[in-house]
Each structure stands twice: as C-alpha cells, then as structure tokens.
C-alpha positions, -999 to 999 in steps of 0.1 A, spaced: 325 416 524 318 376 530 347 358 545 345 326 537 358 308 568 373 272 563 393 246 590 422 253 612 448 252 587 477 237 610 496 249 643 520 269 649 553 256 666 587 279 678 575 315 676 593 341 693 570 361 720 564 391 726 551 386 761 536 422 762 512 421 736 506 389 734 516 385 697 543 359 682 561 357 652 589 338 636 604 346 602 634 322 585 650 306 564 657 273 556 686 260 539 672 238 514 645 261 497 672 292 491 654 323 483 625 313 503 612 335 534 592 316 561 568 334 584 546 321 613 531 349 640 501 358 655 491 394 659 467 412 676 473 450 676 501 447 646 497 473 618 519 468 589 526 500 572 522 507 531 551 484 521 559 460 492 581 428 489 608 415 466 591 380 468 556 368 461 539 367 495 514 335 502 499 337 531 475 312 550 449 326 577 445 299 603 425 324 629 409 355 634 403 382 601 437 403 587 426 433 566 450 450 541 446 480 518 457 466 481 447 477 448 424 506 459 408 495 483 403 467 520 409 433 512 397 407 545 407 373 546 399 345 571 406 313 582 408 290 552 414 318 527 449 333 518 463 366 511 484 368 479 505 398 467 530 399 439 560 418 439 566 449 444 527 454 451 520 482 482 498 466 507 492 474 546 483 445 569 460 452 601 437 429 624 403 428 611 388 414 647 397 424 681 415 391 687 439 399 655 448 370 633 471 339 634 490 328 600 515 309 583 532 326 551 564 315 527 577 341 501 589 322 472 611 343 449 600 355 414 625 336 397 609 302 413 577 308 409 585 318 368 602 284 364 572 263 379 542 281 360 569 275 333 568 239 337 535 232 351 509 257 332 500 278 301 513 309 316 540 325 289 554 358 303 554 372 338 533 351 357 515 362 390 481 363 412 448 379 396 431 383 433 445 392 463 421 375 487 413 336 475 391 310 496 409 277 496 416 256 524 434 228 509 455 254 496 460 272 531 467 236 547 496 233 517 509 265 536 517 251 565 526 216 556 556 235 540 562 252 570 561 217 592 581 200 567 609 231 570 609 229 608 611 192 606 644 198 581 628 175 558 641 193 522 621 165 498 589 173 516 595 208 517 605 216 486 579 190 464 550 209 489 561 243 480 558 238 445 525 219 444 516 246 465 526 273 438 514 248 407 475 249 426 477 284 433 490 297 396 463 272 381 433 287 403 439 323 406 471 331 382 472 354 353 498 373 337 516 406 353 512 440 332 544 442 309 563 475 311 544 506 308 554 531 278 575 555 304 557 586 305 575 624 309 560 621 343 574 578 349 613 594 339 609 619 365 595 594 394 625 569 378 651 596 387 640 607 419 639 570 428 678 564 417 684 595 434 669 586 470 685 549 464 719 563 458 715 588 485 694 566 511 717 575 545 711 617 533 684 622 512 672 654 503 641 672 509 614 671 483 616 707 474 653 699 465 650 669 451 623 686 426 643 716 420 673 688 408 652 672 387 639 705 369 601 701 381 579 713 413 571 692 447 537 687 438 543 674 399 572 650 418 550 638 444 517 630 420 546 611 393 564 589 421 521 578 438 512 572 402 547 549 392 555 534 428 523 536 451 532 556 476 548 591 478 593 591 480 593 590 520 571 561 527 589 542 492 626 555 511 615 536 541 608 504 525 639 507 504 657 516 534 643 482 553 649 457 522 688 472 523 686 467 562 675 429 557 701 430 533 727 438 559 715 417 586 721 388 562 751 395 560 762 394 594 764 432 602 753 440 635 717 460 638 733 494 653 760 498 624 726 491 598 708 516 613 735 539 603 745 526 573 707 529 555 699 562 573 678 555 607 689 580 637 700 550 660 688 512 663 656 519 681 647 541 649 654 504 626 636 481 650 606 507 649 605 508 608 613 472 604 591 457 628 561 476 608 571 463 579 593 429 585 571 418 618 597 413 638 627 429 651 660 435 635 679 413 661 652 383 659 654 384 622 691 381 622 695 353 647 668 333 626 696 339 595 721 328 617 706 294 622 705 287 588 746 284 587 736 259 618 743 222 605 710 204 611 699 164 606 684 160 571 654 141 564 652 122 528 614 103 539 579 124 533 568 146 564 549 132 582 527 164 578 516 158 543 517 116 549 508 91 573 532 79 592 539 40 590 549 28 624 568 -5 627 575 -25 658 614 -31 670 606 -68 653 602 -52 622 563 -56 619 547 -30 608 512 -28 627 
C-alpha cells in the first residue's frame, strides 16, 4: 500500500515513560470535553490486541507507520494520515517500521459526534467513517491542536477545535453505519452467550458449557459469536472485562480490588490485558482520572495553537 506521508503534525508534551522500551504514552481526560478520551504515546514494540472501543477513535500519525488489522484485512497509516474506527469496530494496532509510530488520538463519544453531523451535515441516522485509513494533514494538525488546547486548559479552544475537527472529518470520509441486522437463529445464540459471559465475567464458563446451556455445540457457538462480534467469546470477554476495569478505575477503586472484581488472577494479570488494549497501565490511567477532579486555571482566549498570539508591551502597545 502507498502511504501518503504529510508534515509533522504537532509535538508531544507530558507523556509518561516507559524508560525500558523507550515508548511513552499518556491517556486523559479533560474536564471540559466530558466523554472525551485523550491519547498521546509513542510506541515502538507495542502490539495492541483484537479489541474495540465504546468511542469513535481519531487518531493522527505524526511519525513512523502503525499497521492495524480492520475490516479483513492491514490497514497502514503515516504521518499526515489518520486512523479512524467506529464503535465497537475490532481492530489490532502494531508498528509498521522498526522505529514504531508516534501519535496523538481523542475518542469523542457517539452521542457527540451524532449531535454535530446532526447540525453540521446531511447525515440522517447513525453517522460514522467509510475508511479506516484517510490522508489529511490539516486534519491530523486539528488532532493535536485539540490536544494542545486541552493541556493548555483552554475549554473554548478545545472544544470549538474538536468539533471542527469532527464537522471536516464526517464531511470527507463520513457515511452512514449499517442499521440493525434481522437477528438470525445463529445472532440469538451469540446474543445470549454474550449476556451470559457479561453477567458472569469474574466466573465464566467454558465453551463446551456455555454451548451445552444454550442448547447448541462449541463449534456452532464459536462460528455465531466471530460472525456477530468479531472475535470468538474469550478475546470479546477480555475486552469486556477491560472496558468494566476502566469503568472501575474511574471510579476510584484501587487496580488490585478491579482485577478481582472483573475476573483477572491478581493485578499483574489487569496491567498485562489492559496495557494491550488501553496502552497504558491500570495505575497511570487512573491517576490521569484523578487529575481531572484537580481544580485547574481556565482559559476563555483562543490557544495559541490554532491562533497567533498577539503580544503587547507592559505600555499597552501591541508590537
């Protein structure tokens, strides 16, 4: 495949390191885009497992190549282009180059992202991404102008650049998402087995039980859940497993009681799973969530990442 490769798309500022690999990552929130997850990392031998997210992920390559399995086959994106995936869309994540790949990414929610194709395009229904992979760098510069504006706690910036951001994105490369399927003999199955492993996530069964409960064999149960959810029930229990740890860790609970709580043998068992899938550890993701309860100064002028500054002299003159 081509990679299009376009201008350093911005720089990243406070990541936490991992000194031993040599890869950094940061992922917040901040207080005045609710809903919204903020990432910034660099990673070299990352590899994110099959996984899918809640949020619409929009994500800006500023170095290097990522590649990531979605929709049948390897996507690559490079600097300049960004990687988009809807919700609840399995994807992978790995470096595509031996020196990995550097980005900034912000998950806005559904419900946001609705309400401004609602407002600013044609789009009547579900609205989401047609391509995975698009080459835009003024786009991938929006990216982390929202990030800069988030860091600099400027909530006028950050929010009026997220939505353009969206608006540009939804008028390029947005489409309509598939309306519910007619639910198939083999959809109710995979439907139950899923309520089943949610309900029992800390003890689930094994697959030749769970099949024998639902009156069907392993193999029929495994082929129904791939073909309605992507992945076969362990992987899928995993990431459900993870989103309910995030869950918890947003709410204050401390990593070790999570672990227990969603199923993991101990902590080390949660940082493993949710690092492959989150990017960063359970106790870095929680102290980032932390901060956002931290009082910060507000900002009510543009950031100076998305306008010029106008400097003026203590006598008022503006040069």
């Amino acid at each position: 495949m081509c990679i299009r490769v376009g201008g350093r798309a911005g720089v990243p500022r406070r990541m936490g390191a991992m000194a031993s690999t040599g890869e950094r990552a940061r992922h917040w929130r901040y207080e005045e885009l609710p809903g919204v997850d903020l990432l910034r990392a660099r990673y070299i031998r990352k590899a994110f497992v099959r996984h899918t997210h809640e949020n619409f992920v929009i994500a800006a390559i500023s170095d290097g190549v990522e590649v990531f399995h979605h929709g049948g086959a390897d996507q690559y994106a490079g600097p300049g282009t960004l990687t988009l995936v809807n919700p609840d869309t399995p994807h992978t994540g790995r470096a595509g180059v031996p020196e990995g790949w550097r980005y900034g990414a912000v998950y806005p929610a559904p419900d946001l992202v609705a309400a401004i194709a609602a407002e600013t395009t044609a789009l009547r229904g579900t609205p989401g991404f047609t391509l995975p992979v698009l080459a835009d760098p003024t786009a991938a510069h929006q990216v982390h102008q929202v990030l800069r504006a988030a860091d600099e706690g400027n909530a006028l910036a950050a929010d009026t650049l997220l939505r353009l951001l969206v608006t540009r994105l939804l008028r390029r490369n947005g489409g309509l998402l598939p309306g519910r399927p007619v639910r198939t003999a083999g959809a109710r199955i995979a439907a139950r087995a899923r309520a089943v492993l949610e309900e029992r996530m800390a003890e689930p069964p094994t697959l030749e039980r769970l099949a024998a409960d639902l009156g069907t064999s392993p193999f029929a149960l495994l082929r129904a859940f791939r073909a309605s959810y992507g992945m076969p029930p362990h992987t899928w229990l995993t990431d459900a497993r993870v989103r309910r740890a995030r869950q918890l860790l947003d709410a204050g609970t401390p990593p070790a009681r999570v672990a227990a709580d969603v199923g993991f043998t101990d902590q080390p068992h949660l940082s493993r799973h949710f690092a492959r899938i989150v990017g960063v550890p359970p106790g870095a993701y929680q102290r980032e969530r932390k901060n956002v309860q931290e009082p910060r100064p507000r900002l009510h002028l543009p950031s100076g990442g998305w306008q010029n500054r106008r400097h003026v002299r203590p006598n008022g003159v503006t040069p």
